[in-house]
DSSP file (Angstrom, degrees, kcal/mol; ACC not computed):
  #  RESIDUE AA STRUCTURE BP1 BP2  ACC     N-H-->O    O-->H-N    N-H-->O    O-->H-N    TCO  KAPPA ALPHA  PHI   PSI    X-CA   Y-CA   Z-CA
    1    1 A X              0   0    0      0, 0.0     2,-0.4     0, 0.0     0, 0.0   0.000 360.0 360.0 360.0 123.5   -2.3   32.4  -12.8
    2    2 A X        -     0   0    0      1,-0.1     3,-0.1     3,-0.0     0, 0.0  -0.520 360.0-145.0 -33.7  89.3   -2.1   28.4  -13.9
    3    3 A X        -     0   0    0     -2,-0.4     2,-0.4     1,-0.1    -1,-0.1   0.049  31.4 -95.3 -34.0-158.5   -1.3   26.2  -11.0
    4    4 A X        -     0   0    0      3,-0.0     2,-0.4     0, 0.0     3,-0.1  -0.806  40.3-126.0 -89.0 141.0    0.9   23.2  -11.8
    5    5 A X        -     0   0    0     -2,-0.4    -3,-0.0     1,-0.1     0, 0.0  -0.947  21.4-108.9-108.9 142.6   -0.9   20.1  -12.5
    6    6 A X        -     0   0    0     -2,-0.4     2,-0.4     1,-0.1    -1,-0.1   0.410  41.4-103.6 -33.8 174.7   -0.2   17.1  -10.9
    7    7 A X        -     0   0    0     -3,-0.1    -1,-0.1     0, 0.0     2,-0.0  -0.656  34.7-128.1-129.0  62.8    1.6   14.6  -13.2
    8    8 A X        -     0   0    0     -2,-0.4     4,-0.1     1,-0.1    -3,-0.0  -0.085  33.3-179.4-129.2  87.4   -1.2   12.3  -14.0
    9    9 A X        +     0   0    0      2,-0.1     2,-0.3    -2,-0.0   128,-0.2   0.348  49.7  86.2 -89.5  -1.9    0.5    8.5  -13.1
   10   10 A X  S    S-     0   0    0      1,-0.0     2,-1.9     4,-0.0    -2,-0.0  -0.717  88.4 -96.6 -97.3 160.6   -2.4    6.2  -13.9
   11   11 A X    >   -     0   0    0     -2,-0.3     3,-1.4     1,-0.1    -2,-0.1  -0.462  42.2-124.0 -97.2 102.1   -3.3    4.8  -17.0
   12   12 A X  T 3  S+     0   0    0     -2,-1.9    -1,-0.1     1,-0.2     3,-0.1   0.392  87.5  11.5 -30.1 128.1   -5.7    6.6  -18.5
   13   13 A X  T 3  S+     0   0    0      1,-0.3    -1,-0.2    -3,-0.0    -2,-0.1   0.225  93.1 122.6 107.0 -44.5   -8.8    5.0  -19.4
   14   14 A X    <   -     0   0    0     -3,-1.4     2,-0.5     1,-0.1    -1,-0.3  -0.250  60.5-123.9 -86.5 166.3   -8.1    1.7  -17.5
   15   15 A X    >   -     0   0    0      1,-0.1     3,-1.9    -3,-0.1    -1,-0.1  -0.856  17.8-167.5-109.4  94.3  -10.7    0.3  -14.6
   16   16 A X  T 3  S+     0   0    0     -2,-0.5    83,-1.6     1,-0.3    -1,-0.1   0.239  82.2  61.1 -29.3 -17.8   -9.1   -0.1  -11.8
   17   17 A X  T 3  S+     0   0    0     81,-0.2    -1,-0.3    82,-0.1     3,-0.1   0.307  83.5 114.8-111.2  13.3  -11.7   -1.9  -10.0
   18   18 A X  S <  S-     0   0    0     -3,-1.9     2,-0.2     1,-0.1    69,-0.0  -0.149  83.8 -83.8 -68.4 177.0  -11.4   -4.8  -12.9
   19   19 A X  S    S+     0   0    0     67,-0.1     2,-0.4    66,-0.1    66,-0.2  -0.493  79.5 106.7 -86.7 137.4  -10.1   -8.1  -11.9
   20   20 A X  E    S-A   84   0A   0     64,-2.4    64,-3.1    -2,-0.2     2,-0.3  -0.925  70.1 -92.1 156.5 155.2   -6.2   -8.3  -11.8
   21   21 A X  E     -AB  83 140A   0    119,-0.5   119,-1.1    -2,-0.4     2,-0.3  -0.828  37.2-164.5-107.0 154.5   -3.3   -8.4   -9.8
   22   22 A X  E     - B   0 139A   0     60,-2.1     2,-0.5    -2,-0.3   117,-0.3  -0.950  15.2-144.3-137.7 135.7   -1.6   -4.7   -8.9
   23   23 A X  E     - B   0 138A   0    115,-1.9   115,-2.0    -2,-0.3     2,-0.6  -0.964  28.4-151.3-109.7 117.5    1.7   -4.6   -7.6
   24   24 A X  E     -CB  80 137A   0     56,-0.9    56,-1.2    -2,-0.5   113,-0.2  -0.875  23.9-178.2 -61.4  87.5    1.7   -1.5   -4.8
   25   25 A X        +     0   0    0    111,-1.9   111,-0.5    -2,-0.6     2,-0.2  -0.557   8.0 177.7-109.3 156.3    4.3    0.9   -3.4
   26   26 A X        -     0   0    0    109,-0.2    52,-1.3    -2,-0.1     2,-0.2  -0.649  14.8-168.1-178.7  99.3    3.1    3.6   -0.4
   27   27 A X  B     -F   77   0B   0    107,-0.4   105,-3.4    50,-0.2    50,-0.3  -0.611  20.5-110.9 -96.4 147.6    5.9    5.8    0.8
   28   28 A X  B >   -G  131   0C   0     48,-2.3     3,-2.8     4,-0.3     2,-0.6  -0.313  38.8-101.4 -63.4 155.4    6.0    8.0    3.7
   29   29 A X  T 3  S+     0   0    0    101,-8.1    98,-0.3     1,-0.3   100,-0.2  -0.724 111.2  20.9-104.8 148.6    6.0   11.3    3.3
   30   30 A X  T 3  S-     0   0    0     -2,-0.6    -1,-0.3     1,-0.1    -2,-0.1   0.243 117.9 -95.4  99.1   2.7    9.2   12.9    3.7
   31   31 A X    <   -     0   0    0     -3,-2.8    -2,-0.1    45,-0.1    -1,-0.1   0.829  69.2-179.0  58.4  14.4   10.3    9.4    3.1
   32   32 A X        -     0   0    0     98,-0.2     2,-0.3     1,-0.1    -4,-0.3  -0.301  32.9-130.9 -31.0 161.7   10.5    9.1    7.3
   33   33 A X        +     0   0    0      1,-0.1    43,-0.2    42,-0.1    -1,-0.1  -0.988  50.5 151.9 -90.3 115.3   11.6    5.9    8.3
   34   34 A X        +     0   0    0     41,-0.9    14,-0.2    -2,-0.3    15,-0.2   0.879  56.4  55.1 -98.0 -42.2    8.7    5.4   10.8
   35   35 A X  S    S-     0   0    0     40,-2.2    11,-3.3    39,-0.2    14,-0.6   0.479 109.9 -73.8-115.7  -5.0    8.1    1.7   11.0
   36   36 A X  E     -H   45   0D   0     39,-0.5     2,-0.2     9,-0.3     9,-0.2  -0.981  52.6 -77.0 146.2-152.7   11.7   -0.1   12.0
   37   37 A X  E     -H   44   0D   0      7,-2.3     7,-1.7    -2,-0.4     2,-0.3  -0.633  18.5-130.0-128.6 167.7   15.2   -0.9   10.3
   38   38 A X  E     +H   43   0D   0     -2,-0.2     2,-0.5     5,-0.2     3,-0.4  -0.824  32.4 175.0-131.7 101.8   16.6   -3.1    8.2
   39   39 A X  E >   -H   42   0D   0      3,-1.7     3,-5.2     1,-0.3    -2,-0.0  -0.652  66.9  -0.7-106.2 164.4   20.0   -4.7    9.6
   40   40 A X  T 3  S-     0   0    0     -2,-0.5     2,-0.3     1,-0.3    -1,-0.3   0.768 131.7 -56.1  19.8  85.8   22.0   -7.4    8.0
   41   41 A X  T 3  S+     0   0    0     -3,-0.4     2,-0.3   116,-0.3    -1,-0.3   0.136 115.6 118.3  93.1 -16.0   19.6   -7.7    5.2
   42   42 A X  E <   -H   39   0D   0     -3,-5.2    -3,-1.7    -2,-0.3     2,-0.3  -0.872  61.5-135.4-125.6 114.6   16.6   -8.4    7.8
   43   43 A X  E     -H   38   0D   0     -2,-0.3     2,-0.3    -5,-0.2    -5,-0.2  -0.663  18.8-165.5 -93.3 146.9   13.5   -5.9    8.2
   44   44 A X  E     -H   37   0D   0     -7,-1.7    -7,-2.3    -2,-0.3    -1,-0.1  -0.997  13.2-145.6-123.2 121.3   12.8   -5.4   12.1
   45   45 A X  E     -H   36   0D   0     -2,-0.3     2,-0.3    -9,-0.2    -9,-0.3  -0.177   7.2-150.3 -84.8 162.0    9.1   -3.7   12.5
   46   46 A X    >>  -     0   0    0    -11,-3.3     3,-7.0   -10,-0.1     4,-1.3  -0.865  50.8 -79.8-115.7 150.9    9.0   -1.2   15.5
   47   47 A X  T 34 S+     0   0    0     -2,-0.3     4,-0.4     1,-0.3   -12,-0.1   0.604 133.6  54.6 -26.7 -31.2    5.5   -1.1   16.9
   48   48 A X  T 34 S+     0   0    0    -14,-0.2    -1,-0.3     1,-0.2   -13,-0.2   0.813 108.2  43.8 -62.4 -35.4    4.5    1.3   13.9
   49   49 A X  T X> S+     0   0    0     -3,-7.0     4,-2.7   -14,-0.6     3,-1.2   0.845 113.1  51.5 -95.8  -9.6    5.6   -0.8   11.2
   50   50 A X  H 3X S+     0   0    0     -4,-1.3     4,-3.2     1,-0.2    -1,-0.2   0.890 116.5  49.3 -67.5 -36.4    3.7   -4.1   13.3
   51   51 A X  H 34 S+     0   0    0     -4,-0.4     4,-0.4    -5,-0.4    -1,-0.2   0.603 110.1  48.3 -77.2  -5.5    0.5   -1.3   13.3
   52   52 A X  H <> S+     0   0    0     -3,-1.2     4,-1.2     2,-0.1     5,-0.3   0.623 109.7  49.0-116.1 -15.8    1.0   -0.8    9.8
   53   53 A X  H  X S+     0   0    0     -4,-2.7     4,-1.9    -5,-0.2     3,-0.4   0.977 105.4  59.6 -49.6 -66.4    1.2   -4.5    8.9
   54   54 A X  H  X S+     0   0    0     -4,-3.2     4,-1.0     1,-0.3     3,-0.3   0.799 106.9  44.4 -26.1 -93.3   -1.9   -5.1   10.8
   55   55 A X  H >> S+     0   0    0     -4,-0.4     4,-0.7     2,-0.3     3,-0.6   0.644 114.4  53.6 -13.5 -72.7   -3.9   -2.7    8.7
   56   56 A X  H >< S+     0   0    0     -4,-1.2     3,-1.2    -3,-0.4     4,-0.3   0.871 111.4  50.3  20.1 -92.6   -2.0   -4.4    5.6
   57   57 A X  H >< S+     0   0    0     -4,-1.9     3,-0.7    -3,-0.3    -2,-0.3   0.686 108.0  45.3 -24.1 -71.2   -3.3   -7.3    6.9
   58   58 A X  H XX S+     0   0    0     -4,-1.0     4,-2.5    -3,-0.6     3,-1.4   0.515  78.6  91.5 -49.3 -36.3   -6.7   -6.5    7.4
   59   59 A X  H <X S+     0   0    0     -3,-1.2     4,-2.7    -4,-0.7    -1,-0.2   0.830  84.4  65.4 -29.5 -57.7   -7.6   -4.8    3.9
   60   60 A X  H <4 S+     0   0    0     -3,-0.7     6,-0.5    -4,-0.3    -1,-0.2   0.847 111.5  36.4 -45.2 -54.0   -8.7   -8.8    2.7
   61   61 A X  H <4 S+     0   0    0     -3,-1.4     3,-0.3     1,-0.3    -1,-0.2   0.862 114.9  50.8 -85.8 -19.7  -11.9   -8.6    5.8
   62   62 A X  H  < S+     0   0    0     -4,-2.5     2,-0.8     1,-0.3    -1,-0.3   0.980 127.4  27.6 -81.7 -38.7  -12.8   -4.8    5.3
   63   63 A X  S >< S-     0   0    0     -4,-2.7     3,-1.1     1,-0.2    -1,-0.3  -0.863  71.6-162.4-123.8 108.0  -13.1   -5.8    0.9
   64   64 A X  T 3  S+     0   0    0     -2,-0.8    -1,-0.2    -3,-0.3    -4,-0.1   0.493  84.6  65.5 -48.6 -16.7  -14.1   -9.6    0.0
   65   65 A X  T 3  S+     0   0    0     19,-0.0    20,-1.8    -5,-0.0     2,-0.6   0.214  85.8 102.7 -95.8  22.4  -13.0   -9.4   -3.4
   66   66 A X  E <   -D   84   0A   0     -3,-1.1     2,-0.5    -6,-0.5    18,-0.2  -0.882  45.0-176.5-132.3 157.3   -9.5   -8.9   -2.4
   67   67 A X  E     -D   83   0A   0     16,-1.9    16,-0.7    -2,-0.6     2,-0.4  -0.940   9.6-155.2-115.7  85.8   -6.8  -11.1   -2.3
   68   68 A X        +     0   0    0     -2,-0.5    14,-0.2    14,-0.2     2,-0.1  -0.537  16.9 162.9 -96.1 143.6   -3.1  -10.4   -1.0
   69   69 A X        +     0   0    0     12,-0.4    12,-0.5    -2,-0.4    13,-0.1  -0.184  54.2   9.7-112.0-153.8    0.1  -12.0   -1.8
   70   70 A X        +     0   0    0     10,-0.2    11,-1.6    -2,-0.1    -1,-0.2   0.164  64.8 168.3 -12.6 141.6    3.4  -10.9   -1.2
   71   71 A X  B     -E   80   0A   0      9,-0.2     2,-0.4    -3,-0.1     9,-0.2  -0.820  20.7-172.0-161.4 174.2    4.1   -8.1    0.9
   72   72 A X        -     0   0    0      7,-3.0     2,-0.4    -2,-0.2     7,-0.1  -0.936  13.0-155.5-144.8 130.5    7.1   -5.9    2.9
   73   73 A X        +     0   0    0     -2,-0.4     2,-0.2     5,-0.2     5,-0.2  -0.870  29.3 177.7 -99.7 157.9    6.7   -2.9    5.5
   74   74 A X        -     0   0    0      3,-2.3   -39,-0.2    -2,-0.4   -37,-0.1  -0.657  41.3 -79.0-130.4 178.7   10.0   -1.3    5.0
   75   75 A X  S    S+     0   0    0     -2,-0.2   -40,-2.2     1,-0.2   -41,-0.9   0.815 126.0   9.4  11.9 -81.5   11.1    2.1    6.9
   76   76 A X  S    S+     0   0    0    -43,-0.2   -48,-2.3   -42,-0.2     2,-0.3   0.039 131.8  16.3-138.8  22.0    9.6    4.3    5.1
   77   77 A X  B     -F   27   0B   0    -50,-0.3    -3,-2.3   -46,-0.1     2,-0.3  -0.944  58.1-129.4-177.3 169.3    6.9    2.2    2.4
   78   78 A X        -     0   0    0    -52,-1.3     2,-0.2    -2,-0.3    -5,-0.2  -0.933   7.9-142.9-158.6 134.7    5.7   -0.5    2.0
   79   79 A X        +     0   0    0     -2,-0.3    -7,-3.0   -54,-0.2     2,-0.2  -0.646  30.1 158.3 -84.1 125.9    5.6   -2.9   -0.9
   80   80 A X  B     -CE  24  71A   0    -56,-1.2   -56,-0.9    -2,-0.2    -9,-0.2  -0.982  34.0-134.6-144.2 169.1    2.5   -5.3   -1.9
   81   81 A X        -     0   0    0    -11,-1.6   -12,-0.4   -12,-0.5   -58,-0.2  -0.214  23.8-165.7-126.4  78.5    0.4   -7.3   -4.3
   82   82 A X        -     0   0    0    -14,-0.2   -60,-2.1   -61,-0.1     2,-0.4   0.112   6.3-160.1 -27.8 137.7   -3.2   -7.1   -4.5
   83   83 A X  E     -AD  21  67A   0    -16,-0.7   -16,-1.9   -62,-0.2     2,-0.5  -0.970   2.0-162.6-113.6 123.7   -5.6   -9.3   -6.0
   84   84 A X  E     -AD  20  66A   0    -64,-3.1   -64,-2.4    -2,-0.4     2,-0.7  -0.979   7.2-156.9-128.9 137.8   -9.1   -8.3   -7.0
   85   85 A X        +     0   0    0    -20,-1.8     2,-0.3    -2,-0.5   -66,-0.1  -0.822  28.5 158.4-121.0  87.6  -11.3  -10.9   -7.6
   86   86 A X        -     0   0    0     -2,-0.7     2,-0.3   -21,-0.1   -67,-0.1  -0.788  31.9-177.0-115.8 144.3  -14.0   -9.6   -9.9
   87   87 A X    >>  -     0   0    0     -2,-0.3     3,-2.7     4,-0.1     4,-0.9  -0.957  35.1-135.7-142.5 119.8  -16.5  -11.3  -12.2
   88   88 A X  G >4 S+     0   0    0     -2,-0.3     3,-0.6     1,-0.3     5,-0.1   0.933  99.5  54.3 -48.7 -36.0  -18.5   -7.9  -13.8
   89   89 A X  G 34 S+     0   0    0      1,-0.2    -1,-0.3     3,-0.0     3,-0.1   0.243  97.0  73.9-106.5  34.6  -22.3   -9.5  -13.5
   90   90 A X  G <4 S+     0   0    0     -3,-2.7     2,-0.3     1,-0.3    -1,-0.2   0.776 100.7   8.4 -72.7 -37.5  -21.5  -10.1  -10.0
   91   91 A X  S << S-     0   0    0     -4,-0.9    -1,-0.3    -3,-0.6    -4,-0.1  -0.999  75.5 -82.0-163.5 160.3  -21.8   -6.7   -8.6
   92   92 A X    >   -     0   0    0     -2,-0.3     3,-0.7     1,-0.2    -3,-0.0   0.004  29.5-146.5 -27.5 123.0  -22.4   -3.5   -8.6
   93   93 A X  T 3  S+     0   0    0      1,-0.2     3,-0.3     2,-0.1    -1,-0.2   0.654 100.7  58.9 -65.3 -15.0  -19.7   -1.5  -10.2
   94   94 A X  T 3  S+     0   0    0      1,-0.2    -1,-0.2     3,-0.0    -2,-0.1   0.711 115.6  41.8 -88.8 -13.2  -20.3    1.8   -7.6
   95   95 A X  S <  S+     0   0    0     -3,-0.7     2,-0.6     2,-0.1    -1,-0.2   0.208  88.5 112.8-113.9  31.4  -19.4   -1.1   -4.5
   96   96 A X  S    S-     0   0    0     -3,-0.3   -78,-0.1    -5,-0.1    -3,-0.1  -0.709  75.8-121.3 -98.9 143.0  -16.7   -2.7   -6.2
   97   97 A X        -     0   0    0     -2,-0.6     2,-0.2   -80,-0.1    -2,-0.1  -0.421  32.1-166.0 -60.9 147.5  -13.5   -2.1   -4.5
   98   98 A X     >  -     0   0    0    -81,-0.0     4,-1.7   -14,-0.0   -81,-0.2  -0.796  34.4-100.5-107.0 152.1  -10.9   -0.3   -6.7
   99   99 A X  H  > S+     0   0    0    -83,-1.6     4,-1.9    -2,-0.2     5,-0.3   0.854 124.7  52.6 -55.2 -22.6   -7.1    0.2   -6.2
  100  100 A X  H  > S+     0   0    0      2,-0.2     4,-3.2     1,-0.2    -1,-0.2   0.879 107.3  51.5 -74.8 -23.0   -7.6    3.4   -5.1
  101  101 A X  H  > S+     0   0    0      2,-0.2     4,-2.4     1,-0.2    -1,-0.2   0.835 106.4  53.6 -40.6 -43.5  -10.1    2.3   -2.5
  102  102 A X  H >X S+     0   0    0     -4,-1.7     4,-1.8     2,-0.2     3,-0.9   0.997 116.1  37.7 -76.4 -76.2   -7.9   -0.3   -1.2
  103  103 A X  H 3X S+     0   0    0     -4,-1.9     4,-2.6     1,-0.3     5,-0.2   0.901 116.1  56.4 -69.5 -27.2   -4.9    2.4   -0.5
  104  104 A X  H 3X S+     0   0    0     -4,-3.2     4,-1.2    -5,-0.3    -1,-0.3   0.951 115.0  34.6 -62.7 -43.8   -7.6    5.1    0.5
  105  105 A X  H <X>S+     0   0    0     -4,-2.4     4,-2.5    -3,-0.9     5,-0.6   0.997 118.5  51.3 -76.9 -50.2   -9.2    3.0    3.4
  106  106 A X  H  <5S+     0   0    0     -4,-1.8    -1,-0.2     2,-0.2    -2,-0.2   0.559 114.7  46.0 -67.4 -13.4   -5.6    1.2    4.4
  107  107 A X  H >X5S+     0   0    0     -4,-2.6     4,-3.9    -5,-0.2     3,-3.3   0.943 112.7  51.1 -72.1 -89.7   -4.0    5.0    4.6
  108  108 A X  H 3X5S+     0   0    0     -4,-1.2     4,-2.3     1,-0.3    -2,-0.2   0.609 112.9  46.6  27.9 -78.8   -7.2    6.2    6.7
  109  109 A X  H 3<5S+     0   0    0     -4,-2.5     4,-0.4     2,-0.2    -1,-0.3   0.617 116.4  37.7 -60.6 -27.2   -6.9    3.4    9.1
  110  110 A X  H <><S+     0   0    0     -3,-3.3     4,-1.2    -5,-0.6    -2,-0.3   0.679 114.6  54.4-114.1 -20.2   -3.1    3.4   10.0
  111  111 A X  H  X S+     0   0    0     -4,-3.9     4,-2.5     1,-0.2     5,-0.2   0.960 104.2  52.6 -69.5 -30.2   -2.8    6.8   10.0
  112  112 A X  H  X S+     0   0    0     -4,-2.3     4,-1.2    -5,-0.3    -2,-0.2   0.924 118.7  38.5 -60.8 -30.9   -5.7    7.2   12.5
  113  113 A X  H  > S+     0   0    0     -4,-0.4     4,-2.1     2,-0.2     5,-0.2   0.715 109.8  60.8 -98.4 -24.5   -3.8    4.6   14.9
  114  114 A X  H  X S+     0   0    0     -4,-1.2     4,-2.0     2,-0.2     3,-0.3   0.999 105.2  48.6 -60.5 -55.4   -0.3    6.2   14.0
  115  115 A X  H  X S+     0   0    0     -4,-2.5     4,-1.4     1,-0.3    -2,-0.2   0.878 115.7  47.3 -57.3 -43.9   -1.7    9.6   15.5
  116  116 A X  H  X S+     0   0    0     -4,-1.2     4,-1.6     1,-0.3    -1,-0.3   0.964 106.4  52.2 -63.7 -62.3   -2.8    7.5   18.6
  117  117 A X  H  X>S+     0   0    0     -4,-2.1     6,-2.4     2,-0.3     4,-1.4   0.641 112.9  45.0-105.1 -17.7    0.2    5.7   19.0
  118  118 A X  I  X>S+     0   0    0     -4,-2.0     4,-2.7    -5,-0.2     5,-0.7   0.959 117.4  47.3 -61.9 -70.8    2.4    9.2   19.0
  119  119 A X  I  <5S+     0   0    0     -4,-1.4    -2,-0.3     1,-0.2    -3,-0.2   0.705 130.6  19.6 -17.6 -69.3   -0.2   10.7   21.3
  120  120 A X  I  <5S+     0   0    0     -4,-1.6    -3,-0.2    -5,-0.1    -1,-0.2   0.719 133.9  39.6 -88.2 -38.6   -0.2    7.4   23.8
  121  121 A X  I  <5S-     0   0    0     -4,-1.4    -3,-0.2    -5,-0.2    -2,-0.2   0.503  95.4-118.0-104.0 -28.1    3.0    6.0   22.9
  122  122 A X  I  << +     0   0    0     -4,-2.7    -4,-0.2    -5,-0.7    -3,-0.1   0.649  55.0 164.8  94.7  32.1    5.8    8.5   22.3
  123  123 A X      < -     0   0    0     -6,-2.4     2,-0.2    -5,-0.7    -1,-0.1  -0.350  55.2 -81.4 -54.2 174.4    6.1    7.2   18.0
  124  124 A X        -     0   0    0    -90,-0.2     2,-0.4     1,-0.1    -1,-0.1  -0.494  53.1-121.5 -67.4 136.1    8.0    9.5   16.0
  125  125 A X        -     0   0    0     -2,-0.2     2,-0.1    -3,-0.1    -1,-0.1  -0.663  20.2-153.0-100.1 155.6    5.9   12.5   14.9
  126  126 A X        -     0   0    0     -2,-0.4     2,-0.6   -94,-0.0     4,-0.1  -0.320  15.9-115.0 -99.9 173.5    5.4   13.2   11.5
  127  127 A X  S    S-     0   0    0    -98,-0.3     2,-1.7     2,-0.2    -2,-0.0  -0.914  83.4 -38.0-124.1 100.5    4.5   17.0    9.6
  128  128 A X  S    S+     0   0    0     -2,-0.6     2,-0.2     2,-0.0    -2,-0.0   0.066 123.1  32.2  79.2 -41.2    1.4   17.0    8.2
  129  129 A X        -     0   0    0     -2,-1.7    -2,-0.2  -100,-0.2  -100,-0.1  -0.601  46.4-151.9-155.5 121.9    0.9   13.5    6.6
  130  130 A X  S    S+     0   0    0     -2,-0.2  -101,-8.1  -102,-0.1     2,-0.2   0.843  85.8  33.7  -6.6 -83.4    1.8   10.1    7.2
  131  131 A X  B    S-G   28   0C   0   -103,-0.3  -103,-0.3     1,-0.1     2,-0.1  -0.423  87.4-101.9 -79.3 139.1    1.6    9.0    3.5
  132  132 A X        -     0   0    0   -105,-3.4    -1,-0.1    -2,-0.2  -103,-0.1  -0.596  40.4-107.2 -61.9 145.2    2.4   10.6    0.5
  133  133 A X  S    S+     0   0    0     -2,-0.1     2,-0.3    -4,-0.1    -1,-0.1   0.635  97.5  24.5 -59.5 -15.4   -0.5   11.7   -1.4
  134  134 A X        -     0   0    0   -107,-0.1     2,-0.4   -31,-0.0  -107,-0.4  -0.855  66.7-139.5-142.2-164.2   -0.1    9.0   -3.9
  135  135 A X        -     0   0    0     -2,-0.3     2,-0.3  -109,-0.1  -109,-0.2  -0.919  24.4-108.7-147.6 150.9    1.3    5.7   -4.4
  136  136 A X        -     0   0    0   -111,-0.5  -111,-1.9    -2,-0.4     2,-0.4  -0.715  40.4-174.4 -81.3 131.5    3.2    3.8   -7.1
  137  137 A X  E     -B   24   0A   0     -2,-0.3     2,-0.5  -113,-0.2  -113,-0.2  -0.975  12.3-164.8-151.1 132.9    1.0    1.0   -8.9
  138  138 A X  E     -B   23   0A   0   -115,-2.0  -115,-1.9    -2,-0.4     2,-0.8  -0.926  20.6-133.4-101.0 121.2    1.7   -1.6  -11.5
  139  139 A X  E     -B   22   0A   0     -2,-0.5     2,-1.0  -117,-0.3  -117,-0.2  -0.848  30.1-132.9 -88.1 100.1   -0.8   -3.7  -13.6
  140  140 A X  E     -B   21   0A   0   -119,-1.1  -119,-0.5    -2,-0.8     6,-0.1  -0.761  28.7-175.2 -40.4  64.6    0.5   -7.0  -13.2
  141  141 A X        -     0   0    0     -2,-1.0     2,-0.2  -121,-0.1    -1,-0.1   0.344  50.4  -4.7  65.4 -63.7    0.6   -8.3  -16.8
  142  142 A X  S  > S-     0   0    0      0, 0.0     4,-0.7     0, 0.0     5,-0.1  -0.770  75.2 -92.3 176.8 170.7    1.6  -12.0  -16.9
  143  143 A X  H  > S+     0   0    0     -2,-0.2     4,-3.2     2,-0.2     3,-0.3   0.812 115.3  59.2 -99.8 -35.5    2.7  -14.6  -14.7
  144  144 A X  H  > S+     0   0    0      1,-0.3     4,-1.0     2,-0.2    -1,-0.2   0.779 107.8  43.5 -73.2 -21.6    6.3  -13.9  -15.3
  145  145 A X  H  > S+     0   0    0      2,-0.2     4,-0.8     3,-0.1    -1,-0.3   0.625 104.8  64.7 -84.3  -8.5    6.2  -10.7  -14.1
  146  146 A X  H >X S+     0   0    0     -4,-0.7     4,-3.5    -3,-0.3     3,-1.5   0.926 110.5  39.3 -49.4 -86.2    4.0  -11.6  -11.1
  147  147 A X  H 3X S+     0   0    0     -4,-3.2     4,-1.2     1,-0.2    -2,-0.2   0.750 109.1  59.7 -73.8  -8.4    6.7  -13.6   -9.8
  148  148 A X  H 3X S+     0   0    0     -4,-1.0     4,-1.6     2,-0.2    -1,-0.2   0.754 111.9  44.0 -46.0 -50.2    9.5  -11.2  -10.8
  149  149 A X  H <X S+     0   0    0     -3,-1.5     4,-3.4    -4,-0.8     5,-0.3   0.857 104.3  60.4 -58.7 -57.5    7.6   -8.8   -8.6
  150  150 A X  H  X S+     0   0    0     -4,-3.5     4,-2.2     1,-0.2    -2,-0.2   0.931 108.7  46.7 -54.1 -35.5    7.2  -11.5   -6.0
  151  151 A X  H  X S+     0   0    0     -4,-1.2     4,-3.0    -5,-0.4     5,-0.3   0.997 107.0  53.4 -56.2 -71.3   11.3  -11.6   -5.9
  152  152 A X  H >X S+     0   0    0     -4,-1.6     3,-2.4     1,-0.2     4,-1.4   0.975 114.2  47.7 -57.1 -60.1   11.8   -7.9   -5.7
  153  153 A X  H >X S+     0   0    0     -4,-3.4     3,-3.0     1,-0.3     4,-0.6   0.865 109.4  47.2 -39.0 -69.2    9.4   -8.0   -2.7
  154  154 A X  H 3< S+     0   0    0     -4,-2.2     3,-0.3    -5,-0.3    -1,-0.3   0.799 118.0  42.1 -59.6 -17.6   10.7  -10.6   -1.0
  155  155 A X  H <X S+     0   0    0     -4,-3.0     4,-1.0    -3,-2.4    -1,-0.3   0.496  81.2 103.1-102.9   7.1   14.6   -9.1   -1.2
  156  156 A X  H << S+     0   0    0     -3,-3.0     3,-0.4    -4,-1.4    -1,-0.2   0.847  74.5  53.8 -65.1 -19.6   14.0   -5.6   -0.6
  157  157 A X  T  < S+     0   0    0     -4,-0.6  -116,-0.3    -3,-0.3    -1,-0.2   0.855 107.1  50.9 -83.9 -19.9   15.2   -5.5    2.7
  158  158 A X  T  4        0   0    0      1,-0.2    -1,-0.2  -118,-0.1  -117,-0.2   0.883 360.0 360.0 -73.3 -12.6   18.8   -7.2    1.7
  159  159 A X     <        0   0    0     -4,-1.0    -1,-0.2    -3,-0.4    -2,-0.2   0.422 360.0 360.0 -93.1 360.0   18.7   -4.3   -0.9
């Protein structure tokens, strides 16, 4: 008997750890909303979504070739735009960070502190994983779509 295969959502072929801006979606799974609300237009983190900024936040010190611009905790995702700042005959290609790298560690890190903060703190508990097993990603193109992006970010919580 066949499993199903997975639905293959990156673009085949492409290097991910190449130089580029990525626009980044990373939903909860079950679509929770774990990290706060959004009233009149305006997102307010709960201690989860301040713990998953932090992490967010932090991504820049754990990988030196990366860059962040825009970004949103929502609910239940959170919206970003990475920068990876690459020149090829700088470095190694097996320690250059890649997008998946980037989501893998910044999942890793706020889910370990999520689990604490149920455990210590009384957060909402979750079934089985934080995150969804993958994430939405965009290859940033062009300048106009770069700041297109940068819009949608900044108005998703009025939306």
């Amino acid at each position: 008997m066949n499993s199903p295969r997975r639905k293959e959502i990156r673009m085949p072929g492409y290097d991910y750890s190449q130089a580029g801006f990525y626009f980044l979606t990373i939903c909860t799974q079950s679509s929770l909303c774990l990290f706060g609300s959004v009233q009149d237009g305006v997102m307010n983190l709960n201690h989860a979504g301040e713990m998953v900024q932090k992490w967010w936040n932090k991504v820049d010190e754990k990988f030196s070739e990366i860059t962040f611009h825009e970004f949103v905790v929502m609910p239940n995702h959170l919206h970003g735009i990475v920068q990876i700042n690459r020149r090829d005959h700088d470095m190694n290609k097996d320690d250059s960070p890649t997008v998946a790298k980037v989501v893998q560690w910044f999942k890793t890190m706020s889910i370990n502190e999520y689990m604490r903060g149920v455990k210590q703190k009384g957060w909402l508990q979750f079934s089985k994983r934080l995150w969804k097993r993958n994430y939405y990603e965009h290859i940033i193109r062009d300048e106009e779509a770069y700041f297109e992006i940068v819009e949608y970010i900044r108005t998703n919580p009025q939306n």
